[in-house]
N, CA, C and O atoms as a GROMACS GRO file, in nm:
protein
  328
    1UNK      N    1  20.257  23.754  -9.351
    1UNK     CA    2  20.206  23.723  -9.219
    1UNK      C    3  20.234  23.575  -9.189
    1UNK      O    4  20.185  23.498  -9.271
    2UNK      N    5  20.316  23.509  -9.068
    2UNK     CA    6  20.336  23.407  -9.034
    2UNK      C    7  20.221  23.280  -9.018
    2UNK      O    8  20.149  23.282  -8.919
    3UNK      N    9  20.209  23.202  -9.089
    3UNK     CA   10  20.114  23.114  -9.016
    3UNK      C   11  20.093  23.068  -8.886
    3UNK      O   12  20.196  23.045  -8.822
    4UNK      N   13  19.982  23.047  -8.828
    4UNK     CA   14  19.898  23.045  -8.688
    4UNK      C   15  19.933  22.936  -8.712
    4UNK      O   16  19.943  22.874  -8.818
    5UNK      N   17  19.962  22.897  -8.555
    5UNK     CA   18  20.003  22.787  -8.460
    5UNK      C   19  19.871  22.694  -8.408
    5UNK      O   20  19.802  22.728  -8.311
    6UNK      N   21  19.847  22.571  -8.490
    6UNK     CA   22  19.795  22.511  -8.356
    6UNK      C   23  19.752  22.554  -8.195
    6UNK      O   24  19.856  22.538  -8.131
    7UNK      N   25  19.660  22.596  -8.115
    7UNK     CA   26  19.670  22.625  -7.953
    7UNK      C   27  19.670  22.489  -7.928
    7UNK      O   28  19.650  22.406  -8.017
    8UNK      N   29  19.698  22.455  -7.787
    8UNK     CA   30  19.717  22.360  -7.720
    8UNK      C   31  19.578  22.282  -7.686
    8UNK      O   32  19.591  22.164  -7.653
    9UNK      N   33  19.398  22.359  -7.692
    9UNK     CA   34  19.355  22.270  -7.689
    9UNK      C   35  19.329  22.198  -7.848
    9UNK      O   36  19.290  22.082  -7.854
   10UNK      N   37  19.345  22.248  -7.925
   10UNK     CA   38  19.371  22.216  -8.031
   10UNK      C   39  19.442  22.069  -8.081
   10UNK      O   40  19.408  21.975  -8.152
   11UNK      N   41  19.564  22.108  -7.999
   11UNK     CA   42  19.630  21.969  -8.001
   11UNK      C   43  19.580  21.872  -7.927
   11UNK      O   44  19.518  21.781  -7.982
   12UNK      N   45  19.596  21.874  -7.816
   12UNK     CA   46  19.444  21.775  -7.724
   12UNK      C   47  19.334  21.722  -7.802
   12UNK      O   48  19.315  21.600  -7.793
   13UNK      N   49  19.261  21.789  -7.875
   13UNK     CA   50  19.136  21.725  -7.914
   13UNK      C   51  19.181  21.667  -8.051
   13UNK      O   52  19.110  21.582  -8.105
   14UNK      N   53  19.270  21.700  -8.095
   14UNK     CA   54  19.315  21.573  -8.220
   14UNK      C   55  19.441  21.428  -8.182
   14UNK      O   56  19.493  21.334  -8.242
   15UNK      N   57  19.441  21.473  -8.079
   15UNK     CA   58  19.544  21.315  -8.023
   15UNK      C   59  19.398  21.264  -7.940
   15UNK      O   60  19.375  21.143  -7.949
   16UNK      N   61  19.319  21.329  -7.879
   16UNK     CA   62  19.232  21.233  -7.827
   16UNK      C   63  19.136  21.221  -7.960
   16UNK      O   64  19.056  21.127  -7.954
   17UNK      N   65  19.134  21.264  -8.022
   17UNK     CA   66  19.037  21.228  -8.181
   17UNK      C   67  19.128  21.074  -8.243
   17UNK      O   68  19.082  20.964  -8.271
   18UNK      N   69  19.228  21.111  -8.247
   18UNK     CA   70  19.372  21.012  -8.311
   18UNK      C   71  19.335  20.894  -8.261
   18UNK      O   72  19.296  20.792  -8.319
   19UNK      N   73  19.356  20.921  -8.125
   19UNK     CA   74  19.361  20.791  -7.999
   19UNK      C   75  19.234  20.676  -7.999
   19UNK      O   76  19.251  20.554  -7.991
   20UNK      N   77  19.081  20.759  -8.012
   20UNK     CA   78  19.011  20.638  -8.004
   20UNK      C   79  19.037  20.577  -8.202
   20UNK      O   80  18.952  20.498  -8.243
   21UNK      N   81  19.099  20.600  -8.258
   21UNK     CA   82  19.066  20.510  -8.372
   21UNK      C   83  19.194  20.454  -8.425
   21UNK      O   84  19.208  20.379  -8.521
   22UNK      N   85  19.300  20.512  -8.333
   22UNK     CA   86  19.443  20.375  -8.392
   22UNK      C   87  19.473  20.260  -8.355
   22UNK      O   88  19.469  20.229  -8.236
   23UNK      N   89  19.501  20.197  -8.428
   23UNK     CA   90  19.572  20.039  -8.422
   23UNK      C   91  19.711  19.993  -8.477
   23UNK      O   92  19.755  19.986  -8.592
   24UNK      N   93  19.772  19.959  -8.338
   24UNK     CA   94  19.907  19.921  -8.361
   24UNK      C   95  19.923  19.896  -8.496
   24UNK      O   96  19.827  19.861  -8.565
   25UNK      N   97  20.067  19.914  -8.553
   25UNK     CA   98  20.071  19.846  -8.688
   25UNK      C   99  20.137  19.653  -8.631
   25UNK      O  100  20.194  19.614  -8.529
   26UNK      N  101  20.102  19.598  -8.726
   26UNK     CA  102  20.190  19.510  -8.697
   26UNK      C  103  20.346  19.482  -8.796
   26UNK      O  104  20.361  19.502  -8.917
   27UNK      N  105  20.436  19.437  -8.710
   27UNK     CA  106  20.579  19.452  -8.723
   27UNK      C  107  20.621  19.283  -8.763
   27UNK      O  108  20.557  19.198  -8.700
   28UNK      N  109  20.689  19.251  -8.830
   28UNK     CA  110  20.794  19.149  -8.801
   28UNK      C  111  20.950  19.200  -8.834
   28UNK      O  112  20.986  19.239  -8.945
   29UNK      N  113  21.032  19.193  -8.725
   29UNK     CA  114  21.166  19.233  -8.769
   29UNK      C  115  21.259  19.112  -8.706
   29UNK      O  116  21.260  19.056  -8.596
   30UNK      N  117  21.378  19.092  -8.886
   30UNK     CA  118  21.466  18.985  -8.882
   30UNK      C  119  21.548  19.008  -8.802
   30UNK      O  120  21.586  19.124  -8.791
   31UNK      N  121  21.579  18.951  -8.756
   31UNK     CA  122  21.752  18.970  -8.625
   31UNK      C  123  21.829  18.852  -8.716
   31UNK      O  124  21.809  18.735  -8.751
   32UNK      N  125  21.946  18.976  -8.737
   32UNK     CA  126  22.032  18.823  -8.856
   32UNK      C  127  22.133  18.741  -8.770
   32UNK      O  128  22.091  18.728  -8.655
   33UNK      N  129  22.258  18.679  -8.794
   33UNK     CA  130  22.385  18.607  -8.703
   33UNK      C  131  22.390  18.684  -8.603
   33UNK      O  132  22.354  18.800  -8.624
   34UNK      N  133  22.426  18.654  -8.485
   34UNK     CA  134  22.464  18.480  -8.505
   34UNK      C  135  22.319  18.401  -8.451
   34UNK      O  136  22.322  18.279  -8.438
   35UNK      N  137  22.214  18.466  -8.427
   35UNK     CA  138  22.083  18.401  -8.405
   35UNK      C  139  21.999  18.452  -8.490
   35UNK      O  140  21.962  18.568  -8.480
   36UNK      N  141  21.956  18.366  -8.592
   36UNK     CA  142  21.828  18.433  -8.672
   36UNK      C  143  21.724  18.403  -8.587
   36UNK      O  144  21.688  18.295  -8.541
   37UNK      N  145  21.669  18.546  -8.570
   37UNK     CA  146  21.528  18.532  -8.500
   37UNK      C  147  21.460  18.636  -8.587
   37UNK      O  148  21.515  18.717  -8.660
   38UNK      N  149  21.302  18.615  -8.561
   38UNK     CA  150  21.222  18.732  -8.556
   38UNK      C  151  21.114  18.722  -8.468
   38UNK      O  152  21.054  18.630  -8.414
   39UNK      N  153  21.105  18.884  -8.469
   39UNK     CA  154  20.970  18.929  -8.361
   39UNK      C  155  20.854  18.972  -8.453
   39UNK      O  156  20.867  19.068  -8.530
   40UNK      N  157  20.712  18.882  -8.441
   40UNK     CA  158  20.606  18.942  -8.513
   40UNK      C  159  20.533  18.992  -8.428
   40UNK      O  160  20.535  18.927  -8.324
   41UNK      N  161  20.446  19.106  -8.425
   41UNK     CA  162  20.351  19.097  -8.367
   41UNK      C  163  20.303  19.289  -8.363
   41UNK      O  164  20.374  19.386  -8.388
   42UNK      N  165  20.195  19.284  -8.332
   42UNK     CA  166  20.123  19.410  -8.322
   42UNK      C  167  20.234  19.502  -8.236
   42UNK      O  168  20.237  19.477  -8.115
   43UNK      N  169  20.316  19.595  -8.282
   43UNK     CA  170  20.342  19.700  -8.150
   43UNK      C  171  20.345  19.812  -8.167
   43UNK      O  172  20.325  19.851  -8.282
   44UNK      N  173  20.372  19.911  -8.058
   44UNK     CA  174  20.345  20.035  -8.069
   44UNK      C  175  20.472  20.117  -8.066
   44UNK      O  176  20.470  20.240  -8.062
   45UNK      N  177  20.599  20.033  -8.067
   45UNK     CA  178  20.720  20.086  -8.114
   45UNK      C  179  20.788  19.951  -8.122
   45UNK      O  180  20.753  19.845  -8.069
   46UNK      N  181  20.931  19.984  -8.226
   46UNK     CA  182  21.016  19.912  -8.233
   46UNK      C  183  21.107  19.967  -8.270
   46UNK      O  184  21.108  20.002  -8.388
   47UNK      N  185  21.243  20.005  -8.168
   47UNK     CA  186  21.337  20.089  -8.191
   47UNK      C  187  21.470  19.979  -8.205
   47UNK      O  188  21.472  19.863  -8.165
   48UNK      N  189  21.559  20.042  -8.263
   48UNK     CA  190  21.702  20.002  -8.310
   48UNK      C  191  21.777  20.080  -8.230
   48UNK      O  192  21.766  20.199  -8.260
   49UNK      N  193  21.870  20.050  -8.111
   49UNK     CA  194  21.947  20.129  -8.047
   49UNK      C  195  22.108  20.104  -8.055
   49UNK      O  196  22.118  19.981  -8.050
   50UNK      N  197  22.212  20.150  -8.062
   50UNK     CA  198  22.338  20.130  -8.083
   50UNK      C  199  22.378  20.150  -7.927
   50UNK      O  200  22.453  20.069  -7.873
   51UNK      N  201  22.321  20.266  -7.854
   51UNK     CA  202  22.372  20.345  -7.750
   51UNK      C  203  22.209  20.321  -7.630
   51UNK      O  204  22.099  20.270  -7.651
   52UNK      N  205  22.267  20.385  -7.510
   52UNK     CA  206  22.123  20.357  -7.407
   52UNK      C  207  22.040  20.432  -7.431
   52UNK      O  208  21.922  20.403  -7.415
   53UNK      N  209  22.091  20.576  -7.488
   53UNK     CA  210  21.999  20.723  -7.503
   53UNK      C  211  22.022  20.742  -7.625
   53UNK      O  212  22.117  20.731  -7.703
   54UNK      N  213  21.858  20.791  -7.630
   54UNK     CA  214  21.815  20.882  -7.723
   54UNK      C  215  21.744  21.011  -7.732
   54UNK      O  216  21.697  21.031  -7.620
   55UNK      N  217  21.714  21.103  -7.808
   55UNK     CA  218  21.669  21.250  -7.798
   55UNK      C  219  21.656  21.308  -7.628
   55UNK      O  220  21.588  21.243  -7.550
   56UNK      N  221  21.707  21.398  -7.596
   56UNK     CA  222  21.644  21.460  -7.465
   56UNK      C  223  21.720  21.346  -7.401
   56UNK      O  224  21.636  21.324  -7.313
   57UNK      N  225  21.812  21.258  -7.378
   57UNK     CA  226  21.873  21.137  -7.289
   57UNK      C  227  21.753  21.095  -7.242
   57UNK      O  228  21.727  21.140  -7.131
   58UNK      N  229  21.663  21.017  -7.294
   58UNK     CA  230  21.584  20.928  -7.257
   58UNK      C  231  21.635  20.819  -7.304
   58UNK      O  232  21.686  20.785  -7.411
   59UNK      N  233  21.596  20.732  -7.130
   59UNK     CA  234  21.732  20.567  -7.136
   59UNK      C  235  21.612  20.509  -7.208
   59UNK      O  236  21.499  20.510  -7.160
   60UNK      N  237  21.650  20.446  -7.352
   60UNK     CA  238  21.554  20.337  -7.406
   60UNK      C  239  21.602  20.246  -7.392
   60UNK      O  240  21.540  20.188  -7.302
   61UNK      N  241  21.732  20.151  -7.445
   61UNK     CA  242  21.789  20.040  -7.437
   61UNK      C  243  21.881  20.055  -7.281
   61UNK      O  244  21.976  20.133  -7.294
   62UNK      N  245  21.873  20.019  -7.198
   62UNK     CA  246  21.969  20.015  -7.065
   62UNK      C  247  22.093  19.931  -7.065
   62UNK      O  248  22.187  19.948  -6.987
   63UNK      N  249  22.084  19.832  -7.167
   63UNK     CA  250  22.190  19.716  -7.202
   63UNK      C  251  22.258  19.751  -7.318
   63UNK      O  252  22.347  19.677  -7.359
   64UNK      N  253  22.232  19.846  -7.372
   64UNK     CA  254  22.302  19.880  -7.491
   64UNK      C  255  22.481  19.980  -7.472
   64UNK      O  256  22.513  20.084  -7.414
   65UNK      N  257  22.564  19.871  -7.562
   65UNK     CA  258  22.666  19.938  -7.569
   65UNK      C  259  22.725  19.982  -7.688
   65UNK      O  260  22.713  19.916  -7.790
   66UNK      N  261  22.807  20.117  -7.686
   66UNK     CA  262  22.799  20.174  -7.828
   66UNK      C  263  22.956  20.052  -7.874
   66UNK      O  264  22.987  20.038  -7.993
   67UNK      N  265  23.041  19.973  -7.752
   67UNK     CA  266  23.184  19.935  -7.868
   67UNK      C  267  23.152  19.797  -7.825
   67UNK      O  268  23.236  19.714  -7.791
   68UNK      N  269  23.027  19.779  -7.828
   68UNK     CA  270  22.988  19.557  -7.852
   68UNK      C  271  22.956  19.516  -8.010
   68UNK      O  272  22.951  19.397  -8.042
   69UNK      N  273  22.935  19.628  -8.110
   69UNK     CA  274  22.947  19.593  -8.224
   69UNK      C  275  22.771  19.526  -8.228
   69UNK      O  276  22.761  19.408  -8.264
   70UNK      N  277  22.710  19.561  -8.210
   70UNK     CA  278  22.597  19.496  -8.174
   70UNK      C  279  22.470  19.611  -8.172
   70UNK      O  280  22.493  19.728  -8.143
   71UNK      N  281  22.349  19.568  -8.200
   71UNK     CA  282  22.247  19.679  -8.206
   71UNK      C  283  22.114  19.627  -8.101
   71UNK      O  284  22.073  19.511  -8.107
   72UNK      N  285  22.071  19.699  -8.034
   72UNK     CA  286  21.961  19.636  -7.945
   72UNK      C  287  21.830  19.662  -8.057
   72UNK      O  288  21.816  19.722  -8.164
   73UNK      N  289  21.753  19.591  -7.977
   73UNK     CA  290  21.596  19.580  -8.031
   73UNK      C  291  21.524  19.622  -7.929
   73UNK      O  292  21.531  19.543  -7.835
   74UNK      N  293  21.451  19.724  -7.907
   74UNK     CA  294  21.354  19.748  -7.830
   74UNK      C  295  21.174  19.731  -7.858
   74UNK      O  296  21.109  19.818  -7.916
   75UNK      N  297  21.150  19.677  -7.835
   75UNK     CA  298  20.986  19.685  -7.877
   75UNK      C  299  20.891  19.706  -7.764
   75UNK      O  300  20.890  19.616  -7.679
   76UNK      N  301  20.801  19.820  -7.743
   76UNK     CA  302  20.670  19.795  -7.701
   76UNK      C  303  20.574  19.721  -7.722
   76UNK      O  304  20.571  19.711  -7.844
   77UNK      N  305  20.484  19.656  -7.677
   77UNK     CA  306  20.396  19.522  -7.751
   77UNK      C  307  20.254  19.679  -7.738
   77UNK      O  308  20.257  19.790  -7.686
   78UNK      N  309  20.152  19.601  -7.815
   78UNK     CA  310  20.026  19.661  -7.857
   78UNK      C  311  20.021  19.672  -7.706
   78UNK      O  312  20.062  19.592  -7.622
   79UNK      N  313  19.926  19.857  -7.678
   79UNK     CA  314  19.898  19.847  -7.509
   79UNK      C  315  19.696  19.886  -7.572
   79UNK      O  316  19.642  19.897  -7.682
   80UNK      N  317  19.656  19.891  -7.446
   80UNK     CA  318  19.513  19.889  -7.417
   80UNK      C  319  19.503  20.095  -7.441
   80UNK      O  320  19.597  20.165  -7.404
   81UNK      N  321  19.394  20.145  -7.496
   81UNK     CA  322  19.397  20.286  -7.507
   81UNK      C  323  19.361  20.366  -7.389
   81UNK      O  324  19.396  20.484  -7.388
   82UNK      N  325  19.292  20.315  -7.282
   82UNK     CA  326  19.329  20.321  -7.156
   82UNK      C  327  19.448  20.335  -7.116
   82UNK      O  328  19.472  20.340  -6.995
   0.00000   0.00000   0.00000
């Protein structure tokens, strides 16, 4: 017999269970040559993009090109759970 699926309010009441008690992680990521930088700080994503799209063509990086030899940084900063 297949295992039972999650229902949908199911899922609802554990992302809003999830939601009031997470906290960003915090991140620092190196950016090497020809500018060493880094970004510290609490966020709620930090993606590496080569290309503009990802899964489903959702535009994450808009400046990103796949033949600049180059990788974008995308970060969300910590948001309010509101």
């Amino acid at each position: 017999m297949p295992a039972q699926t999650p229902s949908g309010p199911a899922y609802l009441l554990g992302a809003l269970r999830e939601l009031g008690r997470y906290c960003a992680p915090r991140f620092t990521i190196h950016a090497g040559a020809p500018a060493d930088t880094a970004i510290t700080g609490r966020m709620l994503l930090a993606f590496v993009a080569n290309g503009r799209y990802c899964g489903g063509r959702m535009l994450v990086a808009p400046q990103a090109r796949q033949d600049d030899g180059a990788f974008d940084v995308v970060t969300i900063d910590d948001v309010g759970r509101l």
